[in-house]
C-alpha positions, -999 to 999 in steps of 0.1 A, spaced: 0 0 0 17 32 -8 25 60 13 -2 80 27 6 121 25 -11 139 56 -13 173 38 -32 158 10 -57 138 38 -60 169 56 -70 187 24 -98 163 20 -83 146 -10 -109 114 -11 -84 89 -20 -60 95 6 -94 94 33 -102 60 16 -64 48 16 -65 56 50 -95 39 64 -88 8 41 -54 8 67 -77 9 100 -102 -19 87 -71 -38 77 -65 -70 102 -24 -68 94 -5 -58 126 17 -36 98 -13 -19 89 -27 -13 121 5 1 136 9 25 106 -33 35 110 -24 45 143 5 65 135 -21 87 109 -44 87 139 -22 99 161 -9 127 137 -41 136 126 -60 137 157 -54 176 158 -78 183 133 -104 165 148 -140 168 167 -153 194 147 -183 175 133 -213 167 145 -217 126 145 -252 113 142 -264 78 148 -296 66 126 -313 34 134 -345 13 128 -362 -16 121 -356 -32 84 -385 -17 58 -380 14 79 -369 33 44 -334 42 65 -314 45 31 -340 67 12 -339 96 47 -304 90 48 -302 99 10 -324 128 14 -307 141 48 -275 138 35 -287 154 2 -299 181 25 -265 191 41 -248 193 8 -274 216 -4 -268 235 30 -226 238 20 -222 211 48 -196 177 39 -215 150 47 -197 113 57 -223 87 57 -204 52 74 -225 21 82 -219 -1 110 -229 -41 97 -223 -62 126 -238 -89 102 -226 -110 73 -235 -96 41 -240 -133 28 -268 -138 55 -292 -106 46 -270 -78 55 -274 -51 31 -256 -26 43 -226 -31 15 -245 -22 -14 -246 16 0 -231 32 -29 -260 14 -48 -290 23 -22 -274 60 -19 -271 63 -56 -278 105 -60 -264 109 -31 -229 90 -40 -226 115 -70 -222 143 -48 -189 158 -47 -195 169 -6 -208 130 3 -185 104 11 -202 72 16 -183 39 34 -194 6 41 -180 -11 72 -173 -48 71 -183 -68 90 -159 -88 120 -123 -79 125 -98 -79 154 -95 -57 181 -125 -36 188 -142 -55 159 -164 -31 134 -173 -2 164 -132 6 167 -131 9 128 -159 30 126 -149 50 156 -116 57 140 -132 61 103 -148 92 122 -118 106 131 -104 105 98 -133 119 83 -132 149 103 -96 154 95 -107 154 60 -131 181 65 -166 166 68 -186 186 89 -217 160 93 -213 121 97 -238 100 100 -235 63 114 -263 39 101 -270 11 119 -290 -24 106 -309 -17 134 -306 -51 151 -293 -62 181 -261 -48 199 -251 -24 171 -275 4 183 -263 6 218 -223 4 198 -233 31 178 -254 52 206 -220 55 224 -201 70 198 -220 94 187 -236 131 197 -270 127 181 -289 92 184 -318 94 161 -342 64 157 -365 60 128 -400 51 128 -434 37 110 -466 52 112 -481 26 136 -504 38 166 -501 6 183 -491 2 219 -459 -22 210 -423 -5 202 -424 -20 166 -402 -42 176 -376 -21 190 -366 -28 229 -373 -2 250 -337 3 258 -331 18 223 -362 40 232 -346 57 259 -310 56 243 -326 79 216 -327 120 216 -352 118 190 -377 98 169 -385 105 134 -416 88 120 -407 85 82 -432 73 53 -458 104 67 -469 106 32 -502 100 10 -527 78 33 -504 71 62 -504 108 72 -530 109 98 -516 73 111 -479 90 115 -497 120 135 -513 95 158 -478 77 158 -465 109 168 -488 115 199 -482 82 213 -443 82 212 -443 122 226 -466 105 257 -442 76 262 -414 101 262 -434 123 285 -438 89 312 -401 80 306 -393 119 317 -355 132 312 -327 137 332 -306 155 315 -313 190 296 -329 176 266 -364 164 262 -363 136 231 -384 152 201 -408 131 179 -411 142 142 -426 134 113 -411 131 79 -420 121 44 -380 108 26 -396 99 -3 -409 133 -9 -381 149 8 -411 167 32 -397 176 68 -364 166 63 -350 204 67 -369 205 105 -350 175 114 -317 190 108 -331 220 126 -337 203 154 -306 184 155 -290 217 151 -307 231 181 -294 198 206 -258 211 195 -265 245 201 -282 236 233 -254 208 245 -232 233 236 -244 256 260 -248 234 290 -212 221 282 -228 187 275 -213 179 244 -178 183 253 -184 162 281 -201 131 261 -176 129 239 -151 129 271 -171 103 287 -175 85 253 -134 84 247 -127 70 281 -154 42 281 -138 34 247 -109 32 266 -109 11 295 -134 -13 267 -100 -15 250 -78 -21 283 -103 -51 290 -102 -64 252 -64 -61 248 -55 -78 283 -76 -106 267 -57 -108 235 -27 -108 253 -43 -140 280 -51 -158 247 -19 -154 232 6 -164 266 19 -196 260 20 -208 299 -21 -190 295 -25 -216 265 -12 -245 286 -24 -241 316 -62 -232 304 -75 -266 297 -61 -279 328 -78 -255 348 -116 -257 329 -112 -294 333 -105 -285 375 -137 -263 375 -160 -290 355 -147 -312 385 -153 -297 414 -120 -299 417 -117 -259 419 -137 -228 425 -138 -207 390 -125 -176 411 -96 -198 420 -88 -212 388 -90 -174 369 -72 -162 395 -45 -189 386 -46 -182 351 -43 -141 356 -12 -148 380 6 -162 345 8 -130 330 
């Protein structure tokens, strides 16, 4: 892989922001080593974006208001990075690689940059790439990145912690259940945007709207903002502009209160002691006297033989 030149990544020259993230998502120790290095060197011209987490059910229509947000920004001057988090394998119905596809007018824009993530990896696995992807981004100059989400399992809660914004997309259902979304992801999000409010689903997304604005209103807030519920139409492109507006009113708002510096503190060192645990269990796996030793003491435990405390404790006492 040639040599990546930090003027020209700074600049926001796209190939040297793709060369580089191809180097984090590379599994190579050599590559790894020399993505930290950039990281490290580049980390300067970071934190200047806003980074905004989009997730919802499948059938949601997530890629058509991502196409029209992002489509949005540009229009508003703003670079837009738009970087998907798949935990899942793209054989098995993720289909979150055909991006560029999904995003097609979106892709042609000259102020979009749109990356797929892969999915599984080493360290840190896909939430570590993206995390640093971000970074590089905003060394590049992009002002807005959004992380998408299959909106599945442990991704959201991955992606809620690495960003500013966490918004959650809806349907226009007035029923009493979450649609299939835990309740947890409910109350990890600072907003809810019912999308496909067009044509004869209009009055259902208003009624939609009333009953998510209630259960926010029971779950109450803690902090200085109060989760909005919008409605949107992405196909039409109707509403898209108040979302941003409101998005841009949390930063204003966070900024105020000092809250935003302060989650993306909080955010960094969570990342890091996550790291701490994950490395010191790379480096158990990889001991020899860890590698001998293991076997011996699981057969122990399924024994009797030995308490578990007593036989990790063993195996920590290697290293």
């Amino acid at each position: 892989m040639s040599v990546i030149k930090i003027p020209e990544l700074l600049s926001g020259n796209r190939r040297s922001l793709a060369k580089a993230i191809t180097l984090v998502e590379s599994t190579l120790d050599k590559h790894r080593e020399q993505a930290q290095d950039i990281l490290q060197q580049v980390l300067p011209h970071t934190g200047k974006s806003i980074r905004i987490g989009i997730s919802g059910i499948p059938g949601v229509g997530k890629s058509t208001f991502i196409e029209a947000f992002g489509l949005h920004l540009v229009k508003q001057g703003l670079k837009t990075a738009v970087l998907a988090v798949d935990p899942s394998s793209p054989v098995h119905g993720g289909s979150i690689l055909g991006d560029k596809t999904r995003m097609e007018m979106l892709s042609r824009e000259n102020d979009a940059f749109i990356r797929p993530s892969p999915s599984g990896g080493a360290l840190g696995g896909v939430a570590q790439k993206t995390r640093e992807t971000m970074l590089l981004c905003e060394a590049s100059g992009y002002e807005v990145i959004i992380v998408e989400t299959v909106g599945v399992g442990q991704s959201e809660y991955e992606v809620a912690a690495m960003v500013d914004f966490f918004l959650v997309l809806m349907i226009p259902n007035a029923g009493d259940e979450l649609q299939g979304i835990k309740k947890g992801i409910i109350e990890l999000a600072d907003a809810l945007v019912i999308n496909k409010a067009d044509g004869e689903s209009v009055n259902l997304a208003k009624q939609t709207q009333r009953h998510y604005r209630n259960a926010f209103h029971l779950l109450g807030s803690n902090s200085f903002w109060t989760p909005e519920v919008l409605t949107c139409s992405a196909l039409n492109h109707d509403n898209i502009d108040s979302v941003w507006g409101m998005i841009s009113n949390y930063r204003v708002d966070a900024l105020k209160e000092n809250a935003f510096h302060e989650k993306r503190d909080k955010q960094n060192i969570d990342w890091m002691q996550k790291l701490i645990h994950e490395m010191l269990e790379m480096k158990l796996r990889q001991n020899p006297d860890v590698l001998e030793q293991l076997p011996r003491q699981k057969s122990l435990v399924e024994g009797g033989q030995t308490t578990p405390y007593a036989a990790a404790k063993s195996i920590i006492s290697l290293l």
